[in-house]
N, CA, C and O atoms as a GROMACS GRO file, in nm:
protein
  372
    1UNK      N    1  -1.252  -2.575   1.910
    1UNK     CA    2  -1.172  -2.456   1.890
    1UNK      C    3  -1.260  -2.334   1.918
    1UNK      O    4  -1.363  -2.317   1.853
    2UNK      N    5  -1.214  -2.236   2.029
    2UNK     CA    6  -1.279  -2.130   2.031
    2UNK      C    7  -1.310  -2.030   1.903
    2UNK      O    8  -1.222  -2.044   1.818
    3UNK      N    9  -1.396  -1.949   1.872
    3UNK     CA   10  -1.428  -1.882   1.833
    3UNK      C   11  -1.329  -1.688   1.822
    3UNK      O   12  -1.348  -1.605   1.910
    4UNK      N   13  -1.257  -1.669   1.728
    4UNK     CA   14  -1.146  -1.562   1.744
    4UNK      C   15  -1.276  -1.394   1.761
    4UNK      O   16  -1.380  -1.347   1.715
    5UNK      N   17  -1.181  -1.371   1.848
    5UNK     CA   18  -1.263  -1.266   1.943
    5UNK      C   19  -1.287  -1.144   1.790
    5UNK      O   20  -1.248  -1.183   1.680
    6UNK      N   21  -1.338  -1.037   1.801
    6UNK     CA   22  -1.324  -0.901   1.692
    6UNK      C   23  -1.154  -0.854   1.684
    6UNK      O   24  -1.078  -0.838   1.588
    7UNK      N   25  -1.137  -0.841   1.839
    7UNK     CA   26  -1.025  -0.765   1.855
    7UNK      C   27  -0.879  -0.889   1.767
    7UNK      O   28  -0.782  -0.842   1.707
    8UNK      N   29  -0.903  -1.031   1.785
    8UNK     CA   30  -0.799  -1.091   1.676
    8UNK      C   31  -0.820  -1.113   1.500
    8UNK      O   32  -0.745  -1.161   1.415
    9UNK      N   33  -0.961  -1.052   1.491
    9UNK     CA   34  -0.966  -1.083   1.357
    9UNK      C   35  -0.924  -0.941   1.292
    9UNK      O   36  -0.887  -0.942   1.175
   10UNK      N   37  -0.929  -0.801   1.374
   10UNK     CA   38  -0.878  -0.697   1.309
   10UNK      C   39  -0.786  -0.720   1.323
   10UNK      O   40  -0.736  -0.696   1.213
   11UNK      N   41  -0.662  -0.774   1.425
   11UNK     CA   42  -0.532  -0.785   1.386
   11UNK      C   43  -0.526  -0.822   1.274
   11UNK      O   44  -0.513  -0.725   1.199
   12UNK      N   45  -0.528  -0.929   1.214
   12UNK     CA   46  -0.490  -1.054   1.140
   12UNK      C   47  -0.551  -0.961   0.985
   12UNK      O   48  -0.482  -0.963   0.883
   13UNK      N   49  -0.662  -0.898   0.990
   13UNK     CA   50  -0.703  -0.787   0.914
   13UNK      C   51  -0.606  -0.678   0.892
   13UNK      O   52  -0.616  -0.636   0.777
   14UNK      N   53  -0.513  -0.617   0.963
   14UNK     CA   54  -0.441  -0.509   0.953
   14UNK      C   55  -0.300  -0.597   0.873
   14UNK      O   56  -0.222  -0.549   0.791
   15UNK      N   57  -0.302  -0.724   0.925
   15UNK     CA   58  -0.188  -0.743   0.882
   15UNK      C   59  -0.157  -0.819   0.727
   15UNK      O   60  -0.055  -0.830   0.659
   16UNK      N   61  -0.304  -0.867   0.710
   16UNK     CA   62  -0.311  -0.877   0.565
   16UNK      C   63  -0.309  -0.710   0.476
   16UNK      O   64  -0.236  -0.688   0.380
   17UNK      N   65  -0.376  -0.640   0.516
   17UNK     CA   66  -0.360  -0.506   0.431
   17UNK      C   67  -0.220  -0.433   0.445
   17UNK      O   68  -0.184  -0.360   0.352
   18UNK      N   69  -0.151  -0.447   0.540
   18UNK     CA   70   0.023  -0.381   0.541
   18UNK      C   71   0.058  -0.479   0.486
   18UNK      O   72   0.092  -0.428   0.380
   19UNK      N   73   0.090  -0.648   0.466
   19UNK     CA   74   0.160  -0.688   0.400
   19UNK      C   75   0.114  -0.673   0.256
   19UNK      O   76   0.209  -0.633   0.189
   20UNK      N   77   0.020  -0.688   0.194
   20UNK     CA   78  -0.041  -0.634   0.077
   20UNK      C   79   0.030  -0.541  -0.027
   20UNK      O   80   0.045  -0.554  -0.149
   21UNK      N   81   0.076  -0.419   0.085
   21UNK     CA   82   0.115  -0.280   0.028
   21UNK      C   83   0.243  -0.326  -0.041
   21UNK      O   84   0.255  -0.294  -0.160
   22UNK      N   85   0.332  -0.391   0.014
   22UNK     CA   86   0.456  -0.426  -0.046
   22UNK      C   87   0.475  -0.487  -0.141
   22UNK      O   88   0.590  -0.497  -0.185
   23UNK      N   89   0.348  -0.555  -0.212
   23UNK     CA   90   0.338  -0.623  -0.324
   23UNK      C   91   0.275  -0.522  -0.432
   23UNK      O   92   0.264  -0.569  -0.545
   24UNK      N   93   0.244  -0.426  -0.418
   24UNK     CA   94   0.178  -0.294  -0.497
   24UNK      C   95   0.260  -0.232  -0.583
   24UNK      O   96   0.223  -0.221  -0.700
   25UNK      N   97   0.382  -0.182  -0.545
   25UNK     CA   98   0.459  -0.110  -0.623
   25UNK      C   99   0.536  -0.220  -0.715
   25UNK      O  100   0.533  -0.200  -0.836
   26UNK      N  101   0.610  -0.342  -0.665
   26UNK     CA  102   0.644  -0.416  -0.792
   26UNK      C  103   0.588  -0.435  -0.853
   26UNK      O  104   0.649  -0.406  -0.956
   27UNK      N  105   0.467  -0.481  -0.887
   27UNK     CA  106   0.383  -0.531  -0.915
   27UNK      C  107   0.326  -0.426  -1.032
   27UNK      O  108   0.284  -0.462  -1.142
   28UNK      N  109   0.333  -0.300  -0.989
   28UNK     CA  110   0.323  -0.169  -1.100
   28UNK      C  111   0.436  -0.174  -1.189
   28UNK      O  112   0.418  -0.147  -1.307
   29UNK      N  113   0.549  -0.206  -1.146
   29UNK     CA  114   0.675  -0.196  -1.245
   29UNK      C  115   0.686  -0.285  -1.350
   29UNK      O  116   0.715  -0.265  -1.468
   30UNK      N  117   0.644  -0.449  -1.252
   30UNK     CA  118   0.653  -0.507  -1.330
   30UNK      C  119   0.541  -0.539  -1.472
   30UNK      O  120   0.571  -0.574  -1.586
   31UNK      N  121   0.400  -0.509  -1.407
   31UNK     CA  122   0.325  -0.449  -1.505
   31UNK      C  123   0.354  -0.341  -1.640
   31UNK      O  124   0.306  -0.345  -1.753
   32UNK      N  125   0.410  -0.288  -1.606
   32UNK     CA  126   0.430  -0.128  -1.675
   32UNK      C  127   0.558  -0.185  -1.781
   32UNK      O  128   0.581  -0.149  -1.896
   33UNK      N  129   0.624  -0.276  -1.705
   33UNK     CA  130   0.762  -0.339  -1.797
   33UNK      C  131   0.699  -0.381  -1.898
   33UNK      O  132   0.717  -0.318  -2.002
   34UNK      N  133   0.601  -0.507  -1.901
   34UNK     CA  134   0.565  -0.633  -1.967
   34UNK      C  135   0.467  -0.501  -2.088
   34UNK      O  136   0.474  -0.509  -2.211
   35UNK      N  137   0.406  -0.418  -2.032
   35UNK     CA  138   0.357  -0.362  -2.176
   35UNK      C  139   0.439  -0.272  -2.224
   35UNK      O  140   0.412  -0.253  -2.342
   36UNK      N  141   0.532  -0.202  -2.186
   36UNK     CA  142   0.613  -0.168  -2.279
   36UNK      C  143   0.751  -0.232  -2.364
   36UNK      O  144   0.824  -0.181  -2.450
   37UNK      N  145   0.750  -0.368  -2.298
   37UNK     CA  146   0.831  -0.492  -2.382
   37UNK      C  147   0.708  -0.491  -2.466
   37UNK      O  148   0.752  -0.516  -2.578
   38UNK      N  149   0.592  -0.478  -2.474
   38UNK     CA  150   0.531  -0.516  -2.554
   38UNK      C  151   0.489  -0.448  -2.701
   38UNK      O  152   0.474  -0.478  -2.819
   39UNK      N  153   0.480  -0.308  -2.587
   39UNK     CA  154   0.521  -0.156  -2.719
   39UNK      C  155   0.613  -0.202  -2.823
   39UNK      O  156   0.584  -0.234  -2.939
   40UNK      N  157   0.769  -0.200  -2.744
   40UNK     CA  158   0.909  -0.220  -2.800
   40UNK      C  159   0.891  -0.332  -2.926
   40UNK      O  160   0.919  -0.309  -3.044
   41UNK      N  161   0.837  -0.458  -2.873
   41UNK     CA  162   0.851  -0.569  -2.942
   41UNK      C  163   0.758  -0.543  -3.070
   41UNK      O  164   0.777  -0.606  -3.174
   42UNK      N  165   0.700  -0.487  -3.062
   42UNK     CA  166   0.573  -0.451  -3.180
   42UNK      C  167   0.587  -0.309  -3.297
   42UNK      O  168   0.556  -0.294  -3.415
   43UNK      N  169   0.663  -0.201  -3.173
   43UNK     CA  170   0.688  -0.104  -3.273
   43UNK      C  171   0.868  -0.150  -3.296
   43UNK      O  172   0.926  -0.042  -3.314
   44UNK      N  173   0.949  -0.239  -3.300
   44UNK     CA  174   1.072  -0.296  -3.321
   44UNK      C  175   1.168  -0.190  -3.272
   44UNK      O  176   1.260  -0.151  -3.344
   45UNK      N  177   1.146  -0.138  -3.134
   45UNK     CA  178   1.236  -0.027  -3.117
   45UNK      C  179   1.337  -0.116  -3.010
   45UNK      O  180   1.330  -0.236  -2.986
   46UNK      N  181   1.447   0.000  -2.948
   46UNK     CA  182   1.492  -0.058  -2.832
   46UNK      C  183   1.420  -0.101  -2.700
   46UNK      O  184   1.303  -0.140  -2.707
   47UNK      N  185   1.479  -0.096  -2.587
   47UNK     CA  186   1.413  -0.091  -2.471
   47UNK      C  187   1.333   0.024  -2.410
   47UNK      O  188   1.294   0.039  -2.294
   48UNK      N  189   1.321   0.090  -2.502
   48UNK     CA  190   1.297   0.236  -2.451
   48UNK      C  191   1.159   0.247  -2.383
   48UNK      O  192   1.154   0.271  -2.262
   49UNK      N  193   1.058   0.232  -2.447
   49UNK     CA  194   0.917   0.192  -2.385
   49UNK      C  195   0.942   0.092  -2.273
   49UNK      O  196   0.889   0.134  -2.171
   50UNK      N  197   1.000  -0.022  -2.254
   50UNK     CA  198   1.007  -0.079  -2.138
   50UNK      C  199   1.060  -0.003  -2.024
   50UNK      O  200   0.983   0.017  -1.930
   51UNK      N  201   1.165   0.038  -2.018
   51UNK     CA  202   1.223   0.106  -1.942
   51UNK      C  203   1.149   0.248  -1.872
   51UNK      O  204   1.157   0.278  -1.753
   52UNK      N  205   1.096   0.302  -1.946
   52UNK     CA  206   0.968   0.410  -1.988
   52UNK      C  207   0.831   0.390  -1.896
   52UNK      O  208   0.776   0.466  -1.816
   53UNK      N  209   0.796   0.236  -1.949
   53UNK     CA  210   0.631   0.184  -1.854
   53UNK      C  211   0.688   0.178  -1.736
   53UNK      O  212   0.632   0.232  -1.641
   54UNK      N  213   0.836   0.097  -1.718
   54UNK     CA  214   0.867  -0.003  -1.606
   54UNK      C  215   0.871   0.148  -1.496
   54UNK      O  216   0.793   0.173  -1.404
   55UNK      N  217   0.962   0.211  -1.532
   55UNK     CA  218   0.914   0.396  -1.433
   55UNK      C  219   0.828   0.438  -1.374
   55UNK      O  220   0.815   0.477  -1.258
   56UNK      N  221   0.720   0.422  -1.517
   56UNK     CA  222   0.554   0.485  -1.466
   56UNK      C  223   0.477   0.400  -1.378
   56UNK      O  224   0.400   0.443  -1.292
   57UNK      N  225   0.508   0.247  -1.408
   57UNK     CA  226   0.431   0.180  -1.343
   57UNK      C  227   0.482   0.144  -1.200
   57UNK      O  228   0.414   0.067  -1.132
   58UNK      N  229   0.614   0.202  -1.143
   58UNK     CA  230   0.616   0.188  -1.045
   58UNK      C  231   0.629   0.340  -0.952
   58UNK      O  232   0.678   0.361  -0.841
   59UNK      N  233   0.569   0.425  -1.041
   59UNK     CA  234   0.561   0.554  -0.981
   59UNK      C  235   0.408   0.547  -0.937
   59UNK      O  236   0.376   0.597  -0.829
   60UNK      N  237   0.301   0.477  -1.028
   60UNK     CA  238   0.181   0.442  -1.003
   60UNK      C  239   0.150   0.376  -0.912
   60UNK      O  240   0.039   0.383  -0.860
   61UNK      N  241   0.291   0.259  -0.856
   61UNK     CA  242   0.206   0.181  -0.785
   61UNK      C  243   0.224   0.258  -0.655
   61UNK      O  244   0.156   0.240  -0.555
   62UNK      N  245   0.335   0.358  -0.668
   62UNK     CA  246   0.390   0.464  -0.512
   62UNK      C  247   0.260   0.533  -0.455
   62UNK      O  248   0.224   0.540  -0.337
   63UNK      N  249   0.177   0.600  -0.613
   63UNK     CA  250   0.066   0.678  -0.564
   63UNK      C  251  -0.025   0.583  -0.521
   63UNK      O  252  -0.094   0.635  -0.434
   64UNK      N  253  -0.058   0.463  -0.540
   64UNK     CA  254  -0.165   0.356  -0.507
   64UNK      C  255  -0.162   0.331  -0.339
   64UNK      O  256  -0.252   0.322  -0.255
   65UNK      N  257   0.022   0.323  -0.330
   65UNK     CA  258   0.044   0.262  -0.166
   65UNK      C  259  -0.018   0.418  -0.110
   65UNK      O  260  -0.126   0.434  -0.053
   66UNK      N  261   0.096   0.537  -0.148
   66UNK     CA  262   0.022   0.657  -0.064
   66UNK      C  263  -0.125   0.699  -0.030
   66UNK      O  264  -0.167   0.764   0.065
   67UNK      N  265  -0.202   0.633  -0.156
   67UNK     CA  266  -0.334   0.653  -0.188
   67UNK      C  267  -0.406   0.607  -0.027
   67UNK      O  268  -0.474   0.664   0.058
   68UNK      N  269  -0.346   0.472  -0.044
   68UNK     CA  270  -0.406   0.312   0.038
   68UNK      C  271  -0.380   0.368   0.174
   68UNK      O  272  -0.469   0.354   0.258
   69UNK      N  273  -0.280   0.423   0.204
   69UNK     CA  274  -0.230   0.462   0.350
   69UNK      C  275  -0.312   0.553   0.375
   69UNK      O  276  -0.376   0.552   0.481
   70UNK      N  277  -0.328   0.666   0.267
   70UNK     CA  278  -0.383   0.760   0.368
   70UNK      C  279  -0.525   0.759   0.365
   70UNK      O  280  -0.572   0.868   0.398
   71UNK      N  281  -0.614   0.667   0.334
   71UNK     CA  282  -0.727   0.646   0.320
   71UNK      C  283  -0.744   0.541   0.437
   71UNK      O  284  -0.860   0.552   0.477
   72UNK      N  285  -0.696   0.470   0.489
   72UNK     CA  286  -0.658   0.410   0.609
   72UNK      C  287  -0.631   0.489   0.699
   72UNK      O  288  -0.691   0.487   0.807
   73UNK      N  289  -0.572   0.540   0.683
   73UNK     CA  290  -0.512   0.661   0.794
   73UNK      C  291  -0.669   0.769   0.854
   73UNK      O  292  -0.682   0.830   0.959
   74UNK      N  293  -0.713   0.762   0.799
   74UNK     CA  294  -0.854   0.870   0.778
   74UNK      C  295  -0.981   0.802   0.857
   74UNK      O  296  -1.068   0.849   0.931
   75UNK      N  297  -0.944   0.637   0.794
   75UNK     CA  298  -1.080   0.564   0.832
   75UNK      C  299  -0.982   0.552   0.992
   75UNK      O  300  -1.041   0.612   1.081
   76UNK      N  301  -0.886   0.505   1.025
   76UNK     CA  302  -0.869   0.464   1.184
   76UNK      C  303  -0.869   0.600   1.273
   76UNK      O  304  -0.889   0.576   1.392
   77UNK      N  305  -0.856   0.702   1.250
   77UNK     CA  306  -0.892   0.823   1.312
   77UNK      C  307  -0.802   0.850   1.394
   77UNK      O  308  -0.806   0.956   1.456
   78UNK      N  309  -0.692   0.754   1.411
   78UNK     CA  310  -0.575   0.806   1.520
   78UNK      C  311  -0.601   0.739   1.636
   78UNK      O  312  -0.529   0.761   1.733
   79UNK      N  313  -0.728   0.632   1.645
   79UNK     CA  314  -0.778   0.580   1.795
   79UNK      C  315  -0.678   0.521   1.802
   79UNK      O  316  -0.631   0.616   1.863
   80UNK      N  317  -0.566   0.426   1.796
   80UNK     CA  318  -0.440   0.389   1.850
   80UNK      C  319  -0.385   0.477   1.945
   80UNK      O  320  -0.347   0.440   2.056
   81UNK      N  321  -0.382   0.560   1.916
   81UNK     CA  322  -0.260   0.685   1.990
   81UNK      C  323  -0.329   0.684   2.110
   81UNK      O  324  -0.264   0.684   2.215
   82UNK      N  325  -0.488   0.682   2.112
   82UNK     CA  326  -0.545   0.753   2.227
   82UNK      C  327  -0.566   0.640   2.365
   82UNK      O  328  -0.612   0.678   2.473
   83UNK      N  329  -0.529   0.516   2.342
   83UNK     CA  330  -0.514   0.400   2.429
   83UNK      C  331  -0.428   0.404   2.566
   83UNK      O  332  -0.455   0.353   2.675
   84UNK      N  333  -0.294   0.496   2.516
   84UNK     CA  334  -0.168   0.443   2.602
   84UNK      C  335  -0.206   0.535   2.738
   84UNK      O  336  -0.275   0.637   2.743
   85UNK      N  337  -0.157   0.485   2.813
   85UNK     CA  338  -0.167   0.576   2.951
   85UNK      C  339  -0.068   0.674   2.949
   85UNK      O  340   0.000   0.710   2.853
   86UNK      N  341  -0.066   0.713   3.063
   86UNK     CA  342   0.018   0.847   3.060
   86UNK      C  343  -0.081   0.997   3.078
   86UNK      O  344  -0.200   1.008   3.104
   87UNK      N  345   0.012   1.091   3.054
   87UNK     CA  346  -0.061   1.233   3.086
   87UNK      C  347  -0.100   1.282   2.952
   87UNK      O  348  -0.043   1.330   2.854
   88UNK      N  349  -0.267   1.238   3.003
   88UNK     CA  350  -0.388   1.219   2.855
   88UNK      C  351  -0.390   1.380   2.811
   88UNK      O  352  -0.386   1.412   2.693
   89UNK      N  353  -0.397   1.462   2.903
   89UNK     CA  354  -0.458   1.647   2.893
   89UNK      C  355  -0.555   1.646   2.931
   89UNK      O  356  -0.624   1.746   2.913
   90UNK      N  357  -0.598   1.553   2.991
   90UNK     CA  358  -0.792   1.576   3.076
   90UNK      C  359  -0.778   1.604   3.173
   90UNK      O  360  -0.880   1.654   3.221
   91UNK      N  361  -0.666   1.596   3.263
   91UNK     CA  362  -0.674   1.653   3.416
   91UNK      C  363  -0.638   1.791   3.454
   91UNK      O  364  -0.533   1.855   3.444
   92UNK      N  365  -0.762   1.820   3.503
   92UNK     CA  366  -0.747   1.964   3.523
   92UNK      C  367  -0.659   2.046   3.676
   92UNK      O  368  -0.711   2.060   3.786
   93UNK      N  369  -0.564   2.074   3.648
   93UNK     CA  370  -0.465   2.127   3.777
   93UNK      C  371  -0.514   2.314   3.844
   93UNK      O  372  -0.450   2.365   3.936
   0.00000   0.00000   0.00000
């Protein structure tokens, strides 16, 4: 079996970190639920703390994905864009 070149292991790299992201924000809610069922269950209230974490923790996990993107966004520098052919702006008329 050949040896996978750089250029297929950053694919396979990009595509573990975008699928990733989609598991972030449930994952805050459902976090944020389970301790405020846990609040609820302990201080004997309603759902209110659950309902309450389950919010925050998926407002947290929103800032985590935005966080993740644009810190990605920063490290790739936009070199995608600069690949495609077409009329680059370097030719001077």
């Amino acid at each position: 079996m050949p040896p996978r070149s750089g250029k297929q292991l950053g694919l396979w790299a990009q595509i573990g970190f975008y699928s990733s992201l989609g598991f972030i924000l449930p994952a805050g809610a459902v976090a944020g639920y389970i301790m405020g069922w846990a609040l609820d269950d302990w201080l004997r209230t309603r759902p209110v703390f659950a309902v309450i974490f389950g919010f925050l923790g998926a407002a947290g996990g929103l800032i985590e994905v935005l966080r993740l993107l644009t810190r990605e966004e920063k490290r790739g520098g936009g070199s995608d864009r600069d690949n495609g052919s077409g009329g680059g702006g370097d030719s001077q008329s």
